[in-house]
N, C-alpha and C positions, 0 to 999 in steps of 0.2 A: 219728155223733158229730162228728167232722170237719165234715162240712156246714153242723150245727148250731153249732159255735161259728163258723165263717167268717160265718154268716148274722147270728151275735148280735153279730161285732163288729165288722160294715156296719152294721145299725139302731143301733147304743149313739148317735150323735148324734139322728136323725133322733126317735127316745122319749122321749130328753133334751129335746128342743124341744119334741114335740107337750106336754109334762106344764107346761113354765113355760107355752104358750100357753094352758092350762088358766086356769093360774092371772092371765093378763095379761085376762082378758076382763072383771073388774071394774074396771080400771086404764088402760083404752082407751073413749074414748067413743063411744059406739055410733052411731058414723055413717059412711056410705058413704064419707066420705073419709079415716078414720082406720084402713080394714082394711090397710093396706101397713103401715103401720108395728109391726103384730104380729111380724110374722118379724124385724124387726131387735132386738128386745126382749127380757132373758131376765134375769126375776127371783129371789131367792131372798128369802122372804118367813118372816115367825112371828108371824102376829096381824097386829097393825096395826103391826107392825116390820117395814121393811123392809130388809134386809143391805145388799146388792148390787142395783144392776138395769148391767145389761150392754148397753150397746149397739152391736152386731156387724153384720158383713155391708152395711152400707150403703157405697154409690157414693159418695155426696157428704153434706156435712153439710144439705143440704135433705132428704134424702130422710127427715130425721127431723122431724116435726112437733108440736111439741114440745106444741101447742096442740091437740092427744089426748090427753093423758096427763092422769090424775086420780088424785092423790095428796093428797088436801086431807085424809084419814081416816089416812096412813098418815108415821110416821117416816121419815127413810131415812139410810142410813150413808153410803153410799160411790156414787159413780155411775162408772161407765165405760165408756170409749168405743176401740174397734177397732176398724180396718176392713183386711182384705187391701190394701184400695188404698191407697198413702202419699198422706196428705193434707196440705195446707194448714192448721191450723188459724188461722179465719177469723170473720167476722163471721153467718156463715153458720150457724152454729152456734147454736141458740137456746136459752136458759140460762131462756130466763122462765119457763117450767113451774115452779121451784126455790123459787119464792117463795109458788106454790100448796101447798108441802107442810108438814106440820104442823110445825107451828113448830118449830126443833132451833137450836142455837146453833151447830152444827158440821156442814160441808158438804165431803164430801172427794173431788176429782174425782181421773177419773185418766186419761190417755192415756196407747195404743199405738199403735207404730208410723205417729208423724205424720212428715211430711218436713222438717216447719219450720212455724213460726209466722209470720203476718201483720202487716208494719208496723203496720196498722189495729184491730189488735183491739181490745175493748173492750166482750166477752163478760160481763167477773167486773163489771162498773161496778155492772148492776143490780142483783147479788145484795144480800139485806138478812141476813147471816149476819155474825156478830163474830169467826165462825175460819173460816176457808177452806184448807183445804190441797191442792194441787196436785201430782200427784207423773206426772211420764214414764217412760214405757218402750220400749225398741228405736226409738227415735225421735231428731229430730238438734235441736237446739239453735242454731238458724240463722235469721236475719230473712231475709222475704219479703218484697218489694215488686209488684202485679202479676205473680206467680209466677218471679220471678227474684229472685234471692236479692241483698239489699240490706246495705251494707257502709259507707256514709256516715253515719259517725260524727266529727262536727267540735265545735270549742270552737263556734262560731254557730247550731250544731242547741241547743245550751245553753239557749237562751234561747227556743225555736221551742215546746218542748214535743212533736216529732214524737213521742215516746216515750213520750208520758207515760200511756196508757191500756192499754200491755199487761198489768202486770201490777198493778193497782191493787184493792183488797181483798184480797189476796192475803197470808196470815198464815206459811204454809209452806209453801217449794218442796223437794222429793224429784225426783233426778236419779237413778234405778236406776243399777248395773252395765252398763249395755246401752245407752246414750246414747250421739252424736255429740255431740264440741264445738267450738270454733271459738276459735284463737290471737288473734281481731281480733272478740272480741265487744266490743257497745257498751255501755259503763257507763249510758248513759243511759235503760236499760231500768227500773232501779232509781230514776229520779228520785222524789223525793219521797215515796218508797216507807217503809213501816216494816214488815220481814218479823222474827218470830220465828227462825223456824230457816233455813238455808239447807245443805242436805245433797245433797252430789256423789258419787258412788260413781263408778268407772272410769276416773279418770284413770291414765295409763300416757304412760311413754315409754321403749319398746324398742324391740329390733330384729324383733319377731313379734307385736306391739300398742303402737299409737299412739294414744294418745287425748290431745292436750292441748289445756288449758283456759287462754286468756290474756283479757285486756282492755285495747282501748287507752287511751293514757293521755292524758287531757285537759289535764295540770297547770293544773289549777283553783285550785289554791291559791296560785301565783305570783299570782293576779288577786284573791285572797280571794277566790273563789267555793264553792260546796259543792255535792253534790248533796242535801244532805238528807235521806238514805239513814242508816236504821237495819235493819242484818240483826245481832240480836243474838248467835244462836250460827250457828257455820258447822262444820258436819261434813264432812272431805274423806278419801277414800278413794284413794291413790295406790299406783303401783306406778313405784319408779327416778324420783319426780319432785323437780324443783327447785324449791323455792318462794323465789320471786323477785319483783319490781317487778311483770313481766308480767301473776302470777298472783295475786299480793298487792295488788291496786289500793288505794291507799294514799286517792284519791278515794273508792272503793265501801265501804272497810272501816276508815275511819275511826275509826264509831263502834259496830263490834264488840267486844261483850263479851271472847268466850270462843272462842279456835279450838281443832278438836278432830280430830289428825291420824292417820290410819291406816293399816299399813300400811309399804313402803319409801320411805325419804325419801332422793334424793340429796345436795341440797345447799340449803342456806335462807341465802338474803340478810336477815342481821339491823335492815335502816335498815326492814324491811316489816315489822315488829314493837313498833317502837320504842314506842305508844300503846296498847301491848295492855294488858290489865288479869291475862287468864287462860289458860294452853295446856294446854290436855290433852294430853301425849304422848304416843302411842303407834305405836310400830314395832317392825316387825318384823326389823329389821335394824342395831339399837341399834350396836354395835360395832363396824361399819362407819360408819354418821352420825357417832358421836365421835370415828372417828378423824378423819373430813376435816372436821368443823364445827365442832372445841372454839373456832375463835374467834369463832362464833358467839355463844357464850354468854357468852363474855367482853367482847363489842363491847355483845351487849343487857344487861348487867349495868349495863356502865359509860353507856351513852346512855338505858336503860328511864325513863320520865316516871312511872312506877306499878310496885308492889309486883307483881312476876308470880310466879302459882304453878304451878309444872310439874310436869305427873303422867308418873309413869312406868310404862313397862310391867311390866304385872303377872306377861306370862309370861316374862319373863327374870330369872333365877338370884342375877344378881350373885355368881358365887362368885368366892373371896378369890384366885386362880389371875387372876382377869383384873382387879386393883386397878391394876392399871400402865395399864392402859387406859384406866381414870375418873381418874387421879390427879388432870387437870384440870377435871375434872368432877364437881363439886360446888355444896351450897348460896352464893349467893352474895349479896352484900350486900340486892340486889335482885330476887333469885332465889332462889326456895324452891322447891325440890324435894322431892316428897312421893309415896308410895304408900302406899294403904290395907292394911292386914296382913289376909293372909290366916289361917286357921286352920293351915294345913301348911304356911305360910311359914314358914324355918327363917333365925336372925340371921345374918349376914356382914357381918364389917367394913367390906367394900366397900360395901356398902349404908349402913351406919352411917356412912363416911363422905361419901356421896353427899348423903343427905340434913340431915348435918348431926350433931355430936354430941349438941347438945342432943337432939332428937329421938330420938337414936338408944336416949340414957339412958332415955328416956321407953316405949320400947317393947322394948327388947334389953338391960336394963342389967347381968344377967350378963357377956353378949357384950363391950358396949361398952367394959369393965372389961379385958379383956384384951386389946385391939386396940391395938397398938405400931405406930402409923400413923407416926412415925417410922424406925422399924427396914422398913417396908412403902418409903418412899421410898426411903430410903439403898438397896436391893436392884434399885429402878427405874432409879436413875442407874446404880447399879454394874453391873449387866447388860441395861441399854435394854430392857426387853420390854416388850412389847406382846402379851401370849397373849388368846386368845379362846378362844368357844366357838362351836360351830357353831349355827346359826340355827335355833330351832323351829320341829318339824316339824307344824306347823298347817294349819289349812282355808285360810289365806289362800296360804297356801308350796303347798298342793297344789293351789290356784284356775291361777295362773301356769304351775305346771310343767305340766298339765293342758295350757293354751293355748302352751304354746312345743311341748309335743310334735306338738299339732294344728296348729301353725302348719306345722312342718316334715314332716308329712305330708298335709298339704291340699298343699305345692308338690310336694314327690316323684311323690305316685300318679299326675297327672295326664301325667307322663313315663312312669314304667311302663307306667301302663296302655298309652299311645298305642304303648309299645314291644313293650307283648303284642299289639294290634291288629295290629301293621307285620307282626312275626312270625308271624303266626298267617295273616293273612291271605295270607303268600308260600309259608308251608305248604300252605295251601288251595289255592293255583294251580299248585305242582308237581305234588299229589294228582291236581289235577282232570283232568293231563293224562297223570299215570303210569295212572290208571284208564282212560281212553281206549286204552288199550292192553292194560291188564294188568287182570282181574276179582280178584283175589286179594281174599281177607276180610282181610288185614293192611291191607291199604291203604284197607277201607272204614271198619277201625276208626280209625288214623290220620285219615282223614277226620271223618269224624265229632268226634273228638277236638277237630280244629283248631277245629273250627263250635262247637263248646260254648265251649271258650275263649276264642275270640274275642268270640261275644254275650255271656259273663261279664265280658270287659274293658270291653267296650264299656256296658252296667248299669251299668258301677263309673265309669266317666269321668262315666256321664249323672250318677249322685249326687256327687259328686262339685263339679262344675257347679253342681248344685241345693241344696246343702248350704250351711254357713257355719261356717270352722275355727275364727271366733269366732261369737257371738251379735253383729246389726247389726254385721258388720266390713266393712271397705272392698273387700274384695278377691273379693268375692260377692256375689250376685244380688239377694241378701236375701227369696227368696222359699219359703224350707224352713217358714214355718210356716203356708204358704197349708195350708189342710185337703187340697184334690187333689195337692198335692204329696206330703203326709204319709201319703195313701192309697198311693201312688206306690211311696215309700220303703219305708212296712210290705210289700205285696204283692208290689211287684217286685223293688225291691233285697233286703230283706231275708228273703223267700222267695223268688222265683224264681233269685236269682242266689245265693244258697244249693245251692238243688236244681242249680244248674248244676256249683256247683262239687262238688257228690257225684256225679253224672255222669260229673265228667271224671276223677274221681279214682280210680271203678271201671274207665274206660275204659284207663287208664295200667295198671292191676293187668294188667284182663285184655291189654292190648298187650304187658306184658314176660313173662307168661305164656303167649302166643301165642307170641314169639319165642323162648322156651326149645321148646316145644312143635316150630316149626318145624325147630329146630337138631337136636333128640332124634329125629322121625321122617320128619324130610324135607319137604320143597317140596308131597309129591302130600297130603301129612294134611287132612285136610276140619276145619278150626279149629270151624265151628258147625255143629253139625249140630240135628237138633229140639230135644234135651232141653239141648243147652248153652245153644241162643238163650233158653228157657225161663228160664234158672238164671240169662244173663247179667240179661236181663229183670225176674225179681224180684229181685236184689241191686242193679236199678239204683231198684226202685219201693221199696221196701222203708231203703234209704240215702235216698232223697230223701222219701219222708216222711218221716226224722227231723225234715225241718226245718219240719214243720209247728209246731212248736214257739214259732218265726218269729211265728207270728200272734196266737197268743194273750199270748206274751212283750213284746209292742209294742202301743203304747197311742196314740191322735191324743192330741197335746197342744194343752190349748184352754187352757191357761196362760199368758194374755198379759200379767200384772201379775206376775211372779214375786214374793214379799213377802221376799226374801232375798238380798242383793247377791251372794252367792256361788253363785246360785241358776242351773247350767249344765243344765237338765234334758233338753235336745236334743228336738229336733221330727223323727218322733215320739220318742217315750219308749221305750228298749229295755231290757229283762232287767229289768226290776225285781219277778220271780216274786211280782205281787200278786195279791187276792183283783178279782175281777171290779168291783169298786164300790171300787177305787183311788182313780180320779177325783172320787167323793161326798166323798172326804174331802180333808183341807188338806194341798197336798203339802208346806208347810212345816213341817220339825221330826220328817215322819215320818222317824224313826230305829231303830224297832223291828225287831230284827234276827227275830223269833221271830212277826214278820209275815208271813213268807214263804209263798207257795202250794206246799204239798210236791209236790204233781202238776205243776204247771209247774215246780219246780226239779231233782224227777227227771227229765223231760223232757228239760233243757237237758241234766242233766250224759250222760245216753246217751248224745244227739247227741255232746257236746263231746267225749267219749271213743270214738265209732264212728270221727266224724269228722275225728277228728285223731289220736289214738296207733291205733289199729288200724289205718285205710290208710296211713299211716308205717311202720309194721313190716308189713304185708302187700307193700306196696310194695318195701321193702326186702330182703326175704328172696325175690320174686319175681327180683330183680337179682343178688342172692347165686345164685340156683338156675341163671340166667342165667349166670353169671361161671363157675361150676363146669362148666357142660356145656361154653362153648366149650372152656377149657382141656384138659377129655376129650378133646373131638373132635380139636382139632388136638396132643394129644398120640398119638390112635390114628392120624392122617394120618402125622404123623415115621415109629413105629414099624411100621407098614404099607410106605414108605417104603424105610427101613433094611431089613427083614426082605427083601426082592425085590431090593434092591440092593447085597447086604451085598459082594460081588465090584467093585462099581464106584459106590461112592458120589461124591455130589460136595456138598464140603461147605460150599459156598455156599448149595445148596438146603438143607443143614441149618441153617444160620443165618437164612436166607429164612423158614426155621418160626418159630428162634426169635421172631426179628422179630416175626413177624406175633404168635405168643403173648402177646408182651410186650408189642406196639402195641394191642391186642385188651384184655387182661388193664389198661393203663394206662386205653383211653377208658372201660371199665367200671368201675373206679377212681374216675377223675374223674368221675364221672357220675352214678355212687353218692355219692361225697365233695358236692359242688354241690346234690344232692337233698337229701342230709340235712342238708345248713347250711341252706338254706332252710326248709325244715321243720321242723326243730328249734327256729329262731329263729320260725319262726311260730306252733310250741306253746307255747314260753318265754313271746311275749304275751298267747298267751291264758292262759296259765296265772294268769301278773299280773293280769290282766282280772278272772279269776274269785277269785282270792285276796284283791285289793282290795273285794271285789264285797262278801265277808261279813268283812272287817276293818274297812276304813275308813267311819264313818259317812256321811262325805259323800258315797258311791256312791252313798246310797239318797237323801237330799235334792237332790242333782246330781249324777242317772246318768251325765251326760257324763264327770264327771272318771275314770270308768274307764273307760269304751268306747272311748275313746282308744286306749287301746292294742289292742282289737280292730281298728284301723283299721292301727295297727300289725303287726300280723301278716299283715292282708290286702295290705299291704306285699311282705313276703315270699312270702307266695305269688304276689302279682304276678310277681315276678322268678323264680319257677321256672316259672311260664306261657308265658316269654318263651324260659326254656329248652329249650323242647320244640324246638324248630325245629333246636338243637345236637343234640340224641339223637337226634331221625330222621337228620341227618345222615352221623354217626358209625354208625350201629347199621343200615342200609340203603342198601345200592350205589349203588340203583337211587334212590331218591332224592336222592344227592347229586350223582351223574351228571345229575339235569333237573337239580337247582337249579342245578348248571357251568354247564350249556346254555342256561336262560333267561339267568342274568345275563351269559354271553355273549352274547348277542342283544340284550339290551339296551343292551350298550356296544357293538354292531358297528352303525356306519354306515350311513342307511339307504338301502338299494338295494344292499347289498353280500354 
């Protein structure tokens, strides 16, 4: 059974292709030089609709020939374009096919993972479509010149028209969550342009994600010039951003309708407003913006050239506890604040008086009838508050937390681990040399021991490496969603370095079990003998298939278009206990909690519980059984002692016991104490792991915002891996005796 699904979930790509090339053979023209471009191809087809066609895998945007493709019989919705390798997108690129397909008024391209776009483009010119919409993904926002990235942007390029072909037909641009942007992009990409929508997801400016968007500034209007640029609505999705001159080009957004903000706003320069007509508000962190921007609203009130209407968020309260807060904040002459009433929206004065009384009679007029908005001030002067409420706890609030905890664990592990490697591998070489001497089975278990954890630290650095704490972040490879990487991560990280860490975790059982054993009958006890090697044997195959679980649990993600800004799905895709044809389906939205494969989630939870509270408490009580004999022993050594010497004791040597009891009895203490904080803290995250997993919906639509803290816990066990090198230490003579010796040696001079 095993076999069989390792075998089914190697072929799940390879089936997947052969079935669309099934279907690509009426839609490729049958000629010897059109057979390549099969395999870059992958349709999803209903009649003479066509959804999607995908095109993947290709080197360079020649290798697609676009003057194959026959589509003259069929609709098509969406076209998309991925390639592992970050491209250029260029001239190169051949869009003519587009105009062969049955007539559609709407053509919606999409790219991933481009490295930037080409001075020269001029791809959309020929399309003959009246809506075009354009949308990136994991890709960077950056002009190319001759593949160097080009940044000449002047008032006398104004006039050159160098710009003027990028994005020309072009009705909506979409900028995923997962974009590169650039503080010194050129306005002049937009000349002459008239885009519908223009919608940014991902801008950030923290200390654990950077992502900001500016434009320079040509002051064009000193000269009366214009760019002639209409983007009617702009949708921006920030996190901690300022919106300022920078960002607000007052050249590009002239003659914008309607901005529409989402998210945390730090601070907004009001003179980049002043022409607005309409703002959509929404943040997520209201209470904070009012406190530091009320004179925002006051400056755009009094300089506003038009009647602006501002919406507000719909999921904050306004309750009459935080009135002191909005006191300045309210309808203003030329500002009309407004929110649509919900059904379970309940009246507060504070709201009534936000958006105004008139209004408020109109929708609350019980309420509004008893709001003593005077008696509400006279209370703000007399005891200055300013109360709040804490900021809801939303998908956008768990998107952030999510990536500041991965931000601060992407930099940690990669220290850990290297400090398990250091240790483990200096374990390894006292071992290597106490064994040259000494055969003892303790030592070959410690041995061994070190070699497991050390190849498990070292798995963990390689993922690590190969991984990204954000989606397209700067500080990584960017290459976790190549398919051989994600084969990489399922098989080796997340099974093999699994079974590693059950390995090591029997190995540590049966080492303080030996050393109880040792203490209890002596030096000469034969630790393995046939039926033990046996018993160690199947408890180590037996714990490490649990984690076969590993493979059918984790899924390659061939999700290159995420349709969801908040969409962290992580390459591959782990625990999401679905049915086998996961993938058939849209991973957006799936939210159904009663989706779950009960056989893979029984699975998980054995492991989770073999593998973490059982060798915890097994572990534990092996230390306890540990701690009891020494103290036996060296209290039968005293009395032994005493009883032969009761004529002439000397009671140095009786304190010499104590000592040692109590020296003995502390490092078992400590050692035990250190194990179980580790541990403990690393069952804690997984436990959140798994709690989050069937609470929070956005587990299941963005598995990453929980695995996080699996990464979390592997944290903690990093640092009790590193410990190991303290308890042989402490817990064997003879080994702390070489370790003296080498790092003597090492500092003694050589020739000396």
């Amino acid at each position: 059974m095993i076999f069989e699904i390792f075998y089914l979930i190697l072929n799940m790509s390879y089936t997947f292709q052969v079935n669309l090339n099934q279907k690509n053979e009426q839609l490729v023209f049958n000629s010897p030089n059109c057979v390549s471009i099969k395999k870059f191809v992958s349709i999803s087809s209903n009649l003479d609709f066509i959804g999607d066609i995908e095109f993947h895998n290709y080197k360079k945007f020649s290798d697609l020939k676009s003057n194959c493709l026959n589509f003259e019989k069929n609709k098509i919705y969406r076209l998309k374009y991925y390639s592992e390798s970050r491209l250029i997108l260029n001239n190169y690129l051949d869009l003519g096919f587009c105009n062969r397909i049955k007539k559609s008024e709407m053509l919606h391209i999409s790219f991933s993972n481009l490295k930037g776009i080409d001075f020269s483009l001029s791809i959309f010119n020929q399309l003959n479509y009246s809506l075009i919409s354009i949308d990136f993904y994991f890709s960077n926002f950056i002009i190319y010149s001759n593949n160097k990235i080009f940044n000449l942007c002047t008032k006398e390029m104004f006039y050159s028209n160098d710009y003027s072909n990028i994005l020309t037909n072009i009705k909506s641009l979409f900028f995923a969550n997962i974009n590169k942007f650039s503080i010194s992009t050129c306005p002049l990409i937009f000349k002459d342009k008239t885009i519908q929508e223009l919608t940014i997801f991902g801008l950030a400016n923290s200390y654990f994600l950077k992502n900001t968007l500016g434009f320079v500034d040509l002051n064009l209007l000193e000269k009366n010039e214009s760019l002639n640029t209409t983007i009617s609505d702009v949708y921006l999705s920030m996190y901690k951003i300022s919106l300022n001159s920078k960002l607000m080009n007052f050249d590009l957004f002239n003659n914008t309708n309607s901005f529409n903000f989402f998210g945390l706003i730090d601070t907004i320069d009001y003179k980049s407003f002043l022409g607005l007509n309409n703002l959509n508000f929404v943040t997520n962190n209201l209470e904070n913006f009012v406190e530091r921007n009320t004179y925002f609203f006051k400056y755009l009130n009094k300089f506003a050239k038009n009647l602006i209407f501002i919406n507000l968020n719909l999921a904050y309260k306004y309750e009459d506890e935080s009135f002191c807060l909005f006191k300045e904040f309210r309808s203003y002459t030329n500002l009309v604040f407004q929110q649509d009433f919900l059904i379970s929206f309940k009246c507060k004065c504070t709201y009534i008086w936000i958006v105004g009384e008139k209004r408020g009679l109109k929708y609350c007029p019980n309420k509004a009838k008893t709001c003593n908005f005077e008696l509400y001030l006279n209370n703000c002067i007399k005891n200055n508050i300013n109360n709040k409420n804490s900021q809801p706890n939303n998908v956008f609030n768990s998107y952030y937390q999510s990536l500041q905890i991965n931000f601060i664990v992407f930099i940690i592990i990669p220290i850990i681990c290297s400090m398990g490697i250091l240790t483990n591998s200096l374990s390894l070489i006292v071992l290597v040399k106490i064994r040259k001497e000494s055969k003892e089975t303790i030592y070959k278990i410690m041995q061994v021991n070190s070699l497991v954890v050390l190849v498990y630290c070292f798995l963990n650095l390689i993922h690590t490496i190969v991984s990204c704490n954000v989606p397209n972040g700067s500080m990584c490879l960017n290459i976790s969603k190549i398919i051989a990487i994600q084969y990489f991560e399922m098989l080796i990280y997340d099974f093999v370095s699994s079974v590693l860490k059950s390995v090591a975790s029997v190995l540590l059982i049966f080492l303080s079990y030996s050393r109880y054993v040792l203490l209890k009958y002596g030096s000469n006890t034969k630790l393995l003998d046939k039926k033990k090697k046996l018993r160690l044997y199947f408890l180590i195959v037996f714990f490490s298939m649990l984690n076969i679980e590993k493979i059918p649990n984790t899924f390659i993600n061939r999700n290159f278009f995420p349709n969801s800004q908040f969409d962290y799905l992580g390459y591959p895709l782990r625990n999401t206990f679905k049915e086998w044809d996961y993938f058939a389906k849209n991973l957006y939205g799936i939210n159904n909690f009663g989706s779950f494969n009960s056989y893979l989630l029984g699975f998980f939870i054995v492991n989770f519980i073999m593998n973490s509270f059982v060798f915890v408490l097994i572990s534990f009580l092996a230390d306890l059984m540990l701690l009891f004999e020494f103290r036996k022993n060296l209290n039968l050594v005293k009395e032994k002692y005493i009883s032969t010497n009761r004529r002439n004791l000397n009671m140095e040597k009786i304190k010499k016991f104590e000592y040692s009891r109590l020296k003995i009895t502390f490092s078992i203490l400590v050692n035990l104490f250190v194990f179980l904080i580790f541990r403990t803290l690393e069952i804690c995250a997984y436990s959140v792991a798994v709690y989050f997993k069937f609470k929070k919906s956005e587990c299941i639509s963005g598995a990453k915002f929980c695995s996080v803290y699996i990464d979390v816990a592997n944290v903690f066990y990093f640092l009790s891996c590193s410990y190991n090198i303290v308890a042989y230490y402490f817990f064997n003579k003879k080994f702390a005796s070489t370790l003296k010796m080498i790092i003597k040696s090492k500092d003694r001079p050589n020739g000396l």
